[in-house]
C-alpha positions in Angstrom: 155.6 58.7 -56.5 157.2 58.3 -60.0 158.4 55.4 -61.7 161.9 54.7 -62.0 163.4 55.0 -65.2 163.3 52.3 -67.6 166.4 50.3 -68.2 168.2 49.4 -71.6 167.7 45.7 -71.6 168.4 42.8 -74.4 165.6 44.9 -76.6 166.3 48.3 -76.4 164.4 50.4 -73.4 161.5 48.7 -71.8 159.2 49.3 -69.3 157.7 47.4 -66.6 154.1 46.7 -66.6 152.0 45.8 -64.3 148.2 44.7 -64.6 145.6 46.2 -63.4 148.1 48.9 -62.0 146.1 52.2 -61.6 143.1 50.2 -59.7 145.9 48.5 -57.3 147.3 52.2 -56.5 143.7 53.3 -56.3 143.1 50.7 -53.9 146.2 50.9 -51.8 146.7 54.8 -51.4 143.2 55.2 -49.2 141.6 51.9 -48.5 138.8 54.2 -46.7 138.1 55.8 -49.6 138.1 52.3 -51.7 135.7 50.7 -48.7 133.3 53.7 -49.6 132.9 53.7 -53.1 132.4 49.9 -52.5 129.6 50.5 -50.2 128.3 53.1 -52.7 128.6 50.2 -55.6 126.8 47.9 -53.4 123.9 50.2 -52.1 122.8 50.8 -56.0 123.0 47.6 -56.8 122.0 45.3 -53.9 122.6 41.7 -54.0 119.6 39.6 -54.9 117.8 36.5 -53.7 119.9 34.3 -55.8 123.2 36.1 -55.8 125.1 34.3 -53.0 123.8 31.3 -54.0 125.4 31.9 -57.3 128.3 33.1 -56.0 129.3 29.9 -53.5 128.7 27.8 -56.9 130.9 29.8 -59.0 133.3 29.2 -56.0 133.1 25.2 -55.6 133.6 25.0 -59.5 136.6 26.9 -59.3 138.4 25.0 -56.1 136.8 21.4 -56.4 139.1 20.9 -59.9 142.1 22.5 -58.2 141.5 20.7 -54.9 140.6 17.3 -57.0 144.4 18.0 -58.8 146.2 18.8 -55.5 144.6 15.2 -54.4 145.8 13.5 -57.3 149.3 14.8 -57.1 149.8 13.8 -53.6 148.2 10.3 -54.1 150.8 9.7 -57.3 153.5 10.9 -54.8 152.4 8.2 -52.5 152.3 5.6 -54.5 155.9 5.9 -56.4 157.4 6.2 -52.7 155.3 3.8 -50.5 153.7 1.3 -52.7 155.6 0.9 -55.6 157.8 -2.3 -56.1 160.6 -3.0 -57.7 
């Protein structure tokens, strides 16, 4: 598939990027071929006894700030509308 021409915007021509493009078309033209080479990746380098350990961690300090915000935001909603007094 090509990509459609580039259209004359404010700037002169432009082009649409997108990241991480060529590893997204990669991935989506054979997803049995992607599932291989990940199989491949993992065999030569196996997890080890630490790794998913490490991994859940890394996980919990990435959602328990965004969950903690999500929290906050809903409890400041809360109060203006139900306990707030005029």
């Amino acid at each position: 598939m090509s990509e459609p021409p580039a259209r004359p915007g404010r700037y002169g021509e432009r082009k649409t990027a997108m990241f991480f493009q060529k590893k997204l078309k990669r991935v989506m033209t054979d997803p049995k071929k992607a599932e291989e080479r990940f199989a491949k990746t993992l065999e030569e380098a196996p997890l080890e006894k630490g790794d998913r350990l490490a991994m859940i961690l890394a996980a919990l300090a990435v959602f328990i700030p965004a969950l903690l915000g999500i929290f906050a935001v809903i409890a400041l909603v809360l109060y203006f509308f139900f306990f707030r007094h005029f």
